[in-house]
DSSP file (Angstrom, degrees, kcal/mol; ACC not computed):
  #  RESIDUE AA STRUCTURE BP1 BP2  ACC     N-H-->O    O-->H-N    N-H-->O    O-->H-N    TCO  KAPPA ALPHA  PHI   PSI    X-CA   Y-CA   Z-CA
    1    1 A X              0   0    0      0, 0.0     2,-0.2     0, 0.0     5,-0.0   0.000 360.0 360.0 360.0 134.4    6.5   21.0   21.6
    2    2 A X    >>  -     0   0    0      1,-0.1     3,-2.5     4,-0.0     4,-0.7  -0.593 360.0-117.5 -67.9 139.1    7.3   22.6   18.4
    3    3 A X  G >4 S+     0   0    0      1,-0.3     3,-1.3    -2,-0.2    -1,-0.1   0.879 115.6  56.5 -47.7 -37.6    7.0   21.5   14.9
    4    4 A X  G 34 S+     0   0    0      1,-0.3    -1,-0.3     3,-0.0     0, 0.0   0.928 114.9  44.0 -60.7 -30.7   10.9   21.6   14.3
    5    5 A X  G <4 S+     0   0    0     -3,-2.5    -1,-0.3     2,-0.1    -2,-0.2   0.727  83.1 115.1 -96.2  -1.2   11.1   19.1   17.4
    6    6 A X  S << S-     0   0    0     -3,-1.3     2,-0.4    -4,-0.7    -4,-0.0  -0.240  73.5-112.4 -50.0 130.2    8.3   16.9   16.5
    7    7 A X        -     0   0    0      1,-0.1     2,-0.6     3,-0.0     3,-0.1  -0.743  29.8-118.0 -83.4 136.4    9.6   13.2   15.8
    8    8 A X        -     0   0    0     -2,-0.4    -1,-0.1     1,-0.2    -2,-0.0  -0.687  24.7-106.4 -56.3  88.7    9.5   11.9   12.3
    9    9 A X        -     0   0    0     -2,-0.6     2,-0.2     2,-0.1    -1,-0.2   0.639  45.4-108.9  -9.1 146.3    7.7    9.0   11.4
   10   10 A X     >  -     0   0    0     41,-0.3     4,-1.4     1,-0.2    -3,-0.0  -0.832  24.9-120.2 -90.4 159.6   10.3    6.1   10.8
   11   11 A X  H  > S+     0   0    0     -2,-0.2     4,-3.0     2,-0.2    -1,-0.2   0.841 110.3  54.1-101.6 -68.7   10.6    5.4    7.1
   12   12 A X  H  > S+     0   0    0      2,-0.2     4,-1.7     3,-0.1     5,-0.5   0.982 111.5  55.4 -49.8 -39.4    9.3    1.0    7.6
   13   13 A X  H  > S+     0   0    0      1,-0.3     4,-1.3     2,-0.2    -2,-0.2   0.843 111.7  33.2 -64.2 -69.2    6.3    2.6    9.4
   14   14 A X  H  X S+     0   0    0     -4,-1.4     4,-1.1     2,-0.2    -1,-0.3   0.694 119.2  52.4 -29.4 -33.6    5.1    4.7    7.0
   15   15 A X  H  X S+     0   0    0     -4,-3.0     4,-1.9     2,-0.2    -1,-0.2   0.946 119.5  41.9 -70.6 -82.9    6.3    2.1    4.1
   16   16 A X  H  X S+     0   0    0     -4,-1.7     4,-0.7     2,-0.2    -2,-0.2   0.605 111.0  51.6 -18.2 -37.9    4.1   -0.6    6.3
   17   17 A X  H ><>S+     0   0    0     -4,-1.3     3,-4.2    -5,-0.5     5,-0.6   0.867 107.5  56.9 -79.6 -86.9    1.1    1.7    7.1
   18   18 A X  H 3X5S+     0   0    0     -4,-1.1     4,-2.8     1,-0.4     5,-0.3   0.710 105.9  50.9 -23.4 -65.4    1.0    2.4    3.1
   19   19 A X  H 3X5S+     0   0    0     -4,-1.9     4,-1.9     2,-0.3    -1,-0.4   0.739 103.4  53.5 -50.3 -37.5    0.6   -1.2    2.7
   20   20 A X  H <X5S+     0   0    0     -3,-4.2     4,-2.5    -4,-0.7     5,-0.5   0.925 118.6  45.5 -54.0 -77.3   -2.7   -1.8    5.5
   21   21 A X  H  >5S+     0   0    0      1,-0.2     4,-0.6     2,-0.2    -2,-0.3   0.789 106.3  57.2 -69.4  -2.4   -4.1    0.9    3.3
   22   22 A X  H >X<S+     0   0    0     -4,-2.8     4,-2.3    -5,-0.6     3,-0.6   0.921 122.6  25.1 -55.7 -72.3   -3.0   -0.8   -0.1
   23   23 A X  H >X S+     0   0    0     -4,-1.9     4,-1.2    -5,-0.3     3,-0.6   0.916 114.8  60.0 -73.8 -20.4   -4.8   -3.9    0.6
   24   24 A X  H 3<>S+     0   0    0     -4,-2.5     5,-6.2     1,-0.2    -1,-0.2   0.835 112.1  44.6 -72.1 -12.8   -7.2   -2.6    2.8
   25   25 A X  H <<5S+     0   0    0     -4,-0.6    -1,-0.2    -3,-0.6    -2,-0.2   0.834 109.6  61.9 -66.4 -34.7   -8.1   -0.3   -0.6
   26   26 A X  H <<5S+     0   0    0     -4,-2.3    -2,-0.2    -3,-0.6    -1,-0.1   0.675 103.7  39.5 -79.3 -21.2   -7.8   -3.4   -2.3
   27   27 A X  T  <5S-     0   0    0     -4,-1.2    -1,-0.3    -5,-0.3    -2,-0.2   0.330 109.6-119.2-101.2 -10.1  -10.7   -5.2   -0.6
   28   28 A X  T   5 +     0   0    0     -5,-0.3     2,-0.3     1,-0.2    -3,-0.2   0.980  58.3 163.3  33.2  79.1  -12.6   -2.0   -0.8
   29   29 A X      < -     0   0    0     -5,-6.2    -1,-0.2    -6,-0.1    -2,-0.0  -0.795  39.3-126.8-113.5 141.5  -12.6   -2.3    3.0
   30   30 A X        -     0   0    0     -2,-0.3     4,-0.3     1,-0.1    -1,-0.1  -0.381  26.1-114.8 -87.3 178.3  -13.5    1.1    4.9
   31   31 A X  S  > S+     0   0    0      2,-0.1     4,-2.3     3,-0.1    14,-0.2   0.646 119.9  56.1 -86.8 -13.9  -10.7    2.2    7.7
   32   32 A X  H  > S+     0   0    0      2,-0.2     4,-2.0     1,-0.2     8,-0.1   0.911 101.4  51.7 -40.1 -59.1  -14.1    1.4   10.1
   33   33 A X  H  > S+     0   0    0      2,-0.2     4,-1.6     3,-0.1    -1,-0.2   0.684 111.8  43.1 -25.4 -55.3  -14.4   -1.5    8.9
   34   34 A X  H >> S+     0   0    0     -4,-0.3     4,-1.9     2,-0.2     3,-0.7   0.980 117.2  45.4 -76.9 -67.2  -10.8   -2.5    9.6
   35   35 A X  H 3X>S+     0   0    0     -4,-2.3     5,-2.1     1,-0.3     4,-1.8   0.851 108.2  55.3 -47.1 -45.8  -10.7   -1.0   12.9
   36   36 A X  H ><5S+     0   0    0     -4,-2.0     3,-0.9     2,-0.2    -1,-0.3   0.928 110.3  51.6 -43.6 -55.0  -14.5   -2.6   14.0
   37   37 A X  H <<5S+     0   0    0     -4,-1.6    -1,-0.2    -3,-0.7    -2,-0.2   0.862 116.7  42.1 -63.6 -50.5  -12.6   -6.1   13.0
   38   38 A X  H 3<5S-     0   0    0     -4,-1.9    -1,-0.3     1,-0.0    -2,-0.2   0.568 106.5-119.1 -55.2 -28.5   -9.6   -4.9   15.5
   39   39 A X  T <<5S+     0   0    0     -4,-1.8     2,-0.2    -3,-0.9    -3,-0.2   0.863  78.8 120.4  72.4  37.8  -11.4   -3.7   18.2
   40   40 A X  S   <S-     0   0    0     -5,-2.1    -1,-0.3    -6,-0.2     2,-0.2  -0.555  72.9-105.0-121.3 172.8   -9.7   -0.3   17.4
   41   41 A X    >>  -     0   0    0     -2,-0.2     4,-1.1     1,-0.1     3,-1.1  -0.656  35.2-116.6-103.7 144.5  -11.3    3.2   16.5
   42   42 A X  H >> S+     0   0    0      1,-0.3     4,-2.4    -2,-0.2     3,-0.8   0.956 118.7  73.5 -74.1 -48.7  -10.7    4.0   12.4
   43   43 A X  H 3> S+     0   0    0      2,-0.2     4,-0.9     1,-0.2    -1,-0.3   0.846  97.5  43.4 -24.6 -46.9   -8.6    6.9   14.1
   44   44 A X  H <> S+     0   0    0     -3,-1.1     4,-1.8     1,-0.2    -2,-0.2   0.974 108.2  54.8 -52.9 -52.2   -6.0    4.2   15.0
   45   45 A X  H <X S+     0   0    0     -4,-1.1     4,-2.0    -3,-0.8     3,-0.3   0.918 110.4  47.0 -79.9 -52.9   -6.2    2.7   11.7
   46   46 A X  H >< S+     0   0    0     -4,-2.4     3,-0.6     1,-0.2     4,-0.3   0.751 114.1  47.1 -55.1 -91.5   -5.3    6.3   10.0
   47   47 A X  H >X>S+     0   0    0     -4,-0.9     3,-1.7     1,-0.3     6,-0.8   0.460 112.2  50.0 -18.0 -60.0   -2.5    6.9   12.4
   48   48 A X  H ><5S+     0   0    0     -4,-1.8     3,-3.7    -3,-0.3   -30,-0.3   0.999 114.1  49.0 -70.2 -68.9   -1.2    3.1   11.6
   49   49 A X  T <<5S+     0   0    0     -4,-2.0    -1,-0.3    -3,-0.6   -31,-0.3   0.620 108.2  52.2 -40.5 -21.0   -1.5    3.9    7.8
   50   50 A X  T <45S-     0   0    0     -3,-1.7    -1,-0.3    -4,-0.3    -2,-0.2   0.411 110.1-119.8 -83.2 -20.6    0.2    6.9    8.1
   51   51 A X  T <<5S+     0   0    0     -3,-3.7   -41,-0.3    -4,-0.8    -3,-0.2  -0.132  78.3 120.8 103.4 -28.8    3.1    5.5    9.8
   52   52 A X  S   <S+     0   0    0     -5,-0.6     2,-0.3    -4,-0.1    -4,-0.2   0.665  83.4  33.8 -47.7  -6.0    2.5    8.0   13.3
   53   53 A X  S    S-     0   0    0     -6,-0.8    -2,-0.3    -5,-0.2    -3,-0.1  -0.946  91.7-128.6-156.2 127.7    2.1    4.9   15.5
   54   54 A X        -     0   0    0     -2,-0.3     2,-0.3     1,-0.0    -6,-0.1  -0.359  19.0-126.4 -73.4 143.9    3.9    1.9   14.8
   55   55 A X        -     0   0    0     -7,-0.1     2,-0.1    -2,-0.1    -1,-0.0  -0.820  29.2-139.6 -97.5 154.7    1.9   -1.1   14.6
   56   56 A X     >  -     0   0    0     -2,-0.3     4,-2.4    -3,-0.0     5,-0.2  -0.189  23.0 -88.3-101.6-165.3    3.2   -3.8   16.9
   57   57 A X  H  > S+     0   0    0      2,-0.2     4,-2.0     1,-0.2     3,-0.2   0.987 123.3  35.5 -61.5 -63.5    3.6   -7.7   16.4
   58   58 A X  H  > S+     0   0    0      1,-0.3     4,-2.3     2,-0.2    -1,-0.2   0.832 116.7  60.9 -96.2 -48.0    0.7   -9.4   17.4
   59   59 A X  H  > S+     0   0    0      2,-0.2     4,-2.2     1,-0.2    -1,-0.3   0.958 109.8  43.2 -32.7 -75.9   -1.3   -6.1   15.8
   60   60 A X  H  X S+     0   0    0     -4,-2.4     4,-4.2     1,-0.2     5,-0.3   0.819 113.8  50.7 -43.8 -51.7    0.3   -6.9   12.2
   61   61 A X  H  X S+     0   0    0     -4,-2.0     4,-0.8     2,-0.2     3,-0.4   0.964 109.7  44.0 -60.1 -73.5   -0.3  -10.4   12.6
   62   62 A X  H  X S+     0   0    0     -4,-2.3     4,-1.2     1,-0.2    -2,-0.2   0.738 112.8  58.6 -39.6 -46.9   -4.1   -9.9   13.5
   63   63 A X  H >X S+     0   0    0     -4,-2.2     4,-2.0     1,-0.2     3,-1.2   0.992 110.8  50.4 -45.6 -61.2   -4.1   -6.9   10.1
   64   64 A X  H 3<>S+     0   0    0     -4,-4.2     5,-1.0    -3,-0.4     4,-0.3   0.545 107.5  42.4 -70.4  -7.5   -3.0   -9.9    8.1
   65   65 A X  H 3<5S+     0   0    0     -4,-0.8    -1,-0.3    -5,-0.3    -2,-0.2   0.787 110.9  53.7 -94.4 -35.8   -5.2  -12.3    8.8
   66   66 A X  H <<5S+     0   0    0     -3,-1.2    -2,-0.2    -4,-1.2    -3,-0.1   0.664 120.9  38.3 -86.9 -30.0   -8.3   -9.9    8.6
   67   67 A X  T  <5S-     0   0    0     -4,-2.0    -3,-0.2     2,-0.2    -2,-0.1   0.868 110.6-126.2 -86.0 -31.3   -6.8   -8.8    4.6
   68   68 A X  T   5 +     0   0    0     -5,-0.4     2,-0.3     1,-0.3    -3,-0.2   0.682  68.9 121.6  97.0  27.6   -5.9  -12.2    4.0
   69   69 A X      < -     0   0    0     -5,-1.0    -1,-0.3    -6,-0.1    -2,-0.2  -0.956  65.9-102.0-136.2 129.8   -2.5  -11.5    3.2
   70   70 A X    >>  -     0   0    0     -2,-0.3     3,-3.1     1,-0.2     4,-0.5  -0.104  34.0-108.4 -57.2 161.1    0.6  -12.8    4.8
   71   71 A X  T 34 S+     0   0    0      1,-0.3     4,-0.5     2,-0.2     3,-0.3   0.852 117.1  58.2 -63.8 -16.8    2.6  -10.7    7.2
   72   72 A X  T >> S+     0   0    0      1,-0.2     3,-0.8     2,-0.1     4,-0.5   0.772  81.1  87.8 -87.7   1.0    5.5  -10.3    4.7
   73   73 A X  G X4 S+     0   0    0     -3,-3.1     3,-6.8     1,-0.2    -1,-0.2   0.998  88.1  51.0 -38.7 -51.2    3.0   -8.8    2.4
   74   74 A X  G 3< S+     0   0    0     -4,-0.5   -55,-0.2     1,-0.3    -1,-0.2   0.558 111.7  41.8 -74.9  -3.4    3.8   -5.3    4.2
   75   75 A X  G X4 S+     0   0    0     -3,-0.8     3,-1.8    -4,-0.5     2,-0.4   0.279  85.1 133.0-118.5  15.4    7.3   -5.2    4.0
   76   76 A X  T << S-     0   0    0     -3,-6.8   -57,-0.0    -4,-0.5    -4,-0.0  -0.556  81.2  -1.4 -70.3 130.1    7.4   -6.6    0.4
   77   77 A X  T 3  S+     0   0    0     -2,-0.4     2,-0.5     1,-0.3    -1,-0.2   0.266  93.5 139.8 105.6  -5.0    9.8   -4.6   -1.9
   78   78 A X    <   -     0   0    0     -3,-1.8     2,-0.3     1,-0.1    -1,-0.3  -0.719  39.1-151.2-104.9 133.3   10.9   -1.9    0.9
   79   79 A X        -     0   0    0     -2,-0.5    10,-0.7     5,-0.0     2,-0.4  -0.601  15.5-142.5 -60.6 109.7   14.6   -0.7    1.0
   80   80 A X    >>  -     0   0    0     -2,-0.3     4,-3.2     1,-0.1     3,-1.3  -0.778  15.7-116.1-100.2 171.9   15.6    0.2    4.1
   81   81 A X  T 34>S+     0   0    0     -2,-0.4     5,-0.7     1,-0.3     6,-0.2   0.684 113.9  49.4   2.3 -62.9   17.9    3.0    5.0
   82   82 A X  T 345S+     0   0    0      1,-0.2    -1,-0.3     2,-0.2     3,-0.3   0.721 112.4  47.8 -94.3 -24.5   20.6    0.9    6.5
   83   83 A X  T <45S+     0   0    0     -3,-1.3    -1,-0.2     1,-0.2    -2,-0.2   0.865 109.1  52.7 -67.6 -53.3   20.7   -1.6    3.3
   84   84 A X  T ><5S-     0   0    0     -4,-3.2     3,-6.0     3,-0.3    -2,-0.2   0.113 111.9-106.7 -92.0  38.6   20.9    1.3    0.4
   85   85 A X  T 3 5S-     0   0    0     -3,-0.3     2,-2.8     1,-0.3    -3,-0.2   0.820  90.9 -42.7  67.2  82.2   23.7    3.2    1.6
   86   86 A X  T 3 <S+     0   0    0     -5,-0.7    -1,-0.3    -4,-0.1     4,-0.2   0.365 116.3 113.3  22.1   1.8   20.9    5.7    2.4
   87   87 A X    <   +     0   0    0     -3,-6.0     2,-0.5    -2,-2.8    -3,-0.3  -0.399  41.5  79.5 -91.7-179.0   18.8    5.4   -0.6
   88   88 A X  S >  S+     0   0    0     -2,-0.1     3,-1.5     4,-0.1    -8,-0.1  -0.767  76.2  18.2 157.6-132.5   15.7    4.1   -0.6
   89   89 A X  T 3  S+     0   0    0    -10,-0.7     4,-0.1    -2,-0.5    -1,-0.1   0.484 113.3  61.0 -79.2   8.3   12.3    5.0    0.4
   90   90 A X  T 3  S+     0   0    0     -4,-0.2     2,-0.3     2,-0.1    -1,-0.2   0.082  90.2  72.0-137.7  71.4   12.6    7.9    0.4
   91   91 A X  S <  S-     0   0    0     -3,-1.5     5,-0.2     0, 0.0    -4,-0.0  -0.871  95.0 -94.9-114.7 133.6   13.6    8.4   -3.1
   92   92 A X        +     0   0    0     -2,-0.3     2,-0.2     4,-0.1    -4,-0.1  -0.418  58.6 163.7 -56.8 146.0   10.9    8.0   -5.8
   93   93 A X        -     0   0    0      1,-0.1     4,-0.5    -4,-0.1    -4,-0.0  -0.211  48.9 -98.7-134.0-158.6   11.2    4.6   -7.0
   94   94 A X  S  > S+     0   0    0     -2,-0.2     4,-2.8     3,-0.1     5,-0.2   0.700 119.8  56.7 -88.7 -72.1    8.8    2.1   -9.1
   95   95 A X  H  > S+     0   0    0      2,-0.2     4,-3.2     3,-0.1     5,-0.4   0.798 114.4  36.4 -37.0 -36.9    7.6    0.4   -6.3
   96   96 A X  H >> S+     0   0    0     -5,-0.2     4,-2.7     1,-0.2     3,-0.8   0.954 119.2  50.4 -91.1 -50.5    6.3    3.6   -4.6
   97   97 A X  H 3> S+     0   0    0     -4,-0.5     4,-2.2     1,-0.2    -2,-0.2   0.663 115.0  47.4   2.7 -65.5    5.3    5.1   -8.2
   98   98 A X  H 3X S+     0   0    0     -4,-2.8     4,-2.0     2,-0.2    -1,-0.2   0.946 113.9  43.0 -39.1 -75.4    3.6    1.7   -8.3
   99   99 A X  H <X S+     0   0    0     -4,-3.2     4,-2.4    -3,-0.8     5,-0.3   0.958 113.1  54.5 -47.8 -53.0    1.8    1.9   -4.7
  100  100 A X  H  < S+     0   0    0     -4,-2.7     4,-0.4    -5,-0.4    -1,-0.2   0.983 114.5  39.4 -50.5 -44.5    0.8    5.5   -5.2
  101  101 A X  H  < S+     0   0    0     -4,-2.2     7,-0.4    -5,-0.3     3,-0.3   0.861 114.6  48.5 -61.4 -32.6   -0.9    4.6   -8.4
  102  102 A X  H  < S+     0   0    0     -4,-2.0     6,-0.5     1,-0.2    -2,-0.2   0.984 115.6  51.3 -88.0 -66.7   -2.6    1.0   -7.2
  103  103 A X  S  < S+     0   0    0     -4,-2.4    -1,-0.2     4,-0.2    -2,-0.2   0.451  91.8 107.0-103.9 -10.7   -3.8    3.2   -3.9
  104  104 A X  S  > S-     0   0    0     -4,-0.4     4,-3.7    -5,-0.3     5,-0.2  -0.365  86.4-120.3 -63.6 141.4   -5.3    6.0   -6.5
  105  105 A X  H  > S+     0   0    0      1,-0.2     4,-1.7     2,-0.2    -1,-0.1   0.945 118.1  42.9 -54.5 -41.4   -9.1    6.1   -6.8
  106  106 A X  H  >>S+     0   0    0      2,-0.2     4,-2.3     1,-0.1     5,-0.5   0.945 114.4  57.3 -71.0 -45.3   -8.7    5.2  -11.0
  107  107 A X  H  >5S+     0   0    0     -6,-0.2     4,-4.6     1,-0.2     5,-0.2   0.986 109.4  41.9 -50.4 -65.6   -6.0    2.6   -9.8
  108  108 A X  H  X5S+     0   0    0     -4,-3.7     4,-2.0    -6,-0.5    -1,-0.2   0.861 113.6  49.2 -21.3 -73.5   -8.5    1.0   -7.6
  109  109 A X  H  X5S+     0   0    0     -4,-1.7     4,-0.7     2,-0.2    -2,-0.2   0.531 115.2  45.3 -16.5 -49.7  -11.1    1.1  -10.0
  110  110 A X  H  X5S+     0   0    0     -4,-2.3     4,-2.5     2,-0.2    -2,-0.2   0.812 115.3  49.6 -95.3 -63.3   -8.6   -0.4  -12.7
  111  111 A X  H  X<S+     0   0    0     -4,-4.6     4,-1.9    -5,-0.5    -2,-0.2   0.884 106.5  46.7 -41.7 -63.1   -7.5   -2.9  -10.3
  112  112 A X  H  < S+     0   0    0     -4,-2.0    -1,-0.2    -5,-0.2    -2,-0.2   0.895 119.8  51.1 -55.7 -50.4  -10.9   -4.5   -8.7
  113  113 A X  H >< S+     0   0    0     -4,-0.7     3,-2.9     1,-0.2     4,-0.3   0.939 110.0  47.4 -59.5 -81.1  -12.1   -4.7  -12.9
  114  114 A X  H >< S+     0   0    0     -4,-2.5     3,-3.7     1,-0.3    -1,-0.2   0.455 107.0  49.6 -43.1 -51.7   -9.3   -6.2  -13.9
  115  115 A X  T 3< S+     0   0    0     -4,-1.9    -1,-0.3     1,-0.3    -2,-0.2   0.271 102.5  64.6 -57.9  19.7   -9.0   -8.8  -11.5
  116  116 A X  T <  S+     0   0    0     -3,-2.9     2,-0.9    -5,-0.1    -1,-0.3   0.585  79.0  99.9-100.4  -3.7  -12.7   -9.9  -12.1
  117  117 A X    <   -     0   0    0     -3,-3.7     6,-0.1    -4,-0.3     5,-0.1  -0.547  59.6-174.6 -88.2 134.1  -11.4  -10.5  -15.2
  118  118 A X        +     0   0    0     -2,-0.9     2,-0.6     1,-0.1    -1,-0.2   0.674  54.2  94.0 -94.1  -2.6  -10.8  -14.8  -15.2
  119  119 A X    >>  -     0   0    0      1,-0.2     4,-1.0     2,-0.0     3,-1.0  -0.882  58.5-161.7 -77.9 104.0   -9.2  -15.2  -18.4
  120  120 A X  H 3> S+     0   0    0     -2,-0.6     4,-0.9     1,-0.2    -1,-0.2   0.773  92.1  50.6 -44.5 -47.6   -5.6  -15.2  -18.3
  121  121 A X  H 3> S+     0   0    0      1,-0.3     4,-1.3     2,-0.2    -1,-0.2   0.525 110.0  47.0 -69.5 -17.5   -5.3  -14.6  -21.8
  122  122 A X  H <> S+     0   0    0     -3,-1.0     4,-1.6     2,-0.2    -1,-0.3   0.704 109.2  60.0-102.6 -20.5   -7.7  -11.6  -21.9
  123  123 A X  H  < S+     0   0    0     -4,-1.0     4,-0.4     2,-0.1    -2,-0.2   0.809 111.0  38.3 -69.1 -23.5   -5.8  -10.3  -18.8
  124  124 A X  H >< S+     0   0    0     -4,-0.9     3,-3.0    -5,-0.3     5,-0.4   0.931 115.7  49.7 -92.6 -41.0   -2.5  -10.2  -20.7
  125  125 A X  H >X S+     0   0    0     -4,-1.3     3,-2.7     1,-0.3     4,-1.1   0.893 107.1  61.7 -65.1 -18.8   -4.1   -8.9  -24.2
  126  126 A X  H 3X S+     0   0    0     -4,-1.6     4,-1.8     1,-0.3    -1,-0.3   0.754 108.0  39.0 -64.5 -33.5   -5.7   -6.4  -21.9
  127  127 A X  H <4 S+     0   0    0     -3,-3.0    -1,-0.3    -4,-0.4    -2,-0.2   0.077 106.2  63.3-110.1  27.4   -2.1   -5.2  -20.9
  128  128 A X  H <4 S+     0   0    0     -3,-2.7    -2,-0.2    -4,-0.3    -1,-0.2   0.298 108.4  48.9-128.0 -12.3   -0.9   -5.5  -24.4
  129  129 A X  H >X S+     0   0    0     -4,-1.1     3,-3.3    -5,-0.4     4,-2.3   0.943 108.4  47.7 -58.1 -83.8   -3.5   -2.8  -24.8
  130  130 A X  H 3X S+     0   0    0     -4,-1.8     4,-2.8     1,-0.3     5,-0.2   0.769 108.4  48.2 -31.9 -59.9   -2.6   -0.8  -22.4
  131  131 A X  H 34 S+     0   0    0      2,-0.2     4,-0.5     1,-0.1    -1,-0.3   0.478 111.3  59.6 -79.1  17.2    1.3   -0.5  -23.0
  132  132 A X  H <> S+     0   0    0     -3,-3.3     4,-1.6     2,-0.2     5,-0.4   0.693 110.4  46.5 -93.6 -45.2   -0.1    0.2  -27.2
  133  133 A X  H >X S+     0   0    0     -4,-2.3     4,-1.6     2,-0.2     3,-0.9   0.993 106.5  54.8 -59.7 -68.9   -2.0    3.2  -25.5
  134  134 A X  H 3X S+     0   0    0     -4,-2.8     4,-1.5     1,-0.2    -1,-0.2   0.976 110.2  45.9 -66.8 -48.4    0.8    4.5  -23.5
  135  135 A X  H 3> S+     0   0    0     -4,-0.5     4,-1.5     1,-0.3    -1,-0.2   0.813 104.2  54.9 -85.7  -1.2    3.1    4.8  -26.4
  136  136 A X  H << S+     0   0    0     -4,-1.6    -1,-0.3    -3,-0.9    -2,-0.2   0.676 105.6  56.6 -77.0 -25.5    1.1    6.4  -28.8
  137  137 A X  H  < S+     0   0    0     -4,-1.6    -2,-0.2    -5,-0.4    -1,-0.2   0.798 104.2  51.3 -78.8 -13.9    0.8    8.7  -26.2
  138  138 A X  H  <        0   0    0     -4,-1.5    -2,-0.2    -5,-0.3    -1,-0.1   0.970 360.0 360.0 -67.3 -64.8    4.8    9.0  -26.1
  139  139 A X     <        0   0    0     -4,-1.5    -2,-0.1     0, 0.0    -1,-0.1   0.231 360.0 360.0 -52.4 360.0    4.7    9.6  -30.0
């Protein structure tokens, strides 16, 4: 088979997959790791993340339990196709903007600190920082 006839990931998997490797980033969980838990090969778990093999029910279910995250975690925020008049995911958004960043090694990084941090009030001045920074950097 030739590239041109190769089928195209569907749009949810790939949105879904991104999302195992969100939290699985989040937990700073290897795809070994994940797979060992599954009884699967880390190969699966890149395929699943990638969207090339759909994960099934009982699969999802078993992911969510093992991140700790309910199953509508993985479909939170995605447009599909047939809802936005064809826009959607795969138009750059905020949400994927968002994901791309959060799934970035500094994003990561950023992410795991921050939440270590337990003062609500130091969490927000921390982002009152943060947006002070980004617009001197506009200027």
């Amino acid at each position: 088979m030739d590239k041109e006839n190769k089928k195209k990931p569907n749009p949810t998997d790939i949105y879904v997959g991104s999302r195992i490797r969100l939290r699985r980033n989040m937990l700073g969980m290897s795809q070994e790791n994940l797979g060992e838990k599954l009884g699967i090969t880390f190969q699966q778990i890149q395929k699943y993340e990638k969207g090339t093999n759909r994960v099934g029910a009982s699969r999802l279910q078993a992911i969510s339990t093992i991140l700790g995250v309910p199953v509508s975690f993985f479909f939170e925020d995605f447009v599909s196709q047939d809802t936005a008049g064809g826009k959607g995911f795969g138009e750059e958004s905020s949400a994927t903007f968002a994901l791309d960043f959060v799934t970035s090694p500094e994003g990561l990084q950023l992410n795991r600190a921050f939440f270590k941090i337990g003062d609500a009030k130091v969490r927000r001045k921390i982002i009152d920082l943060v947006k002070v920074l980004a617009a001197d950097e506009e200027s």
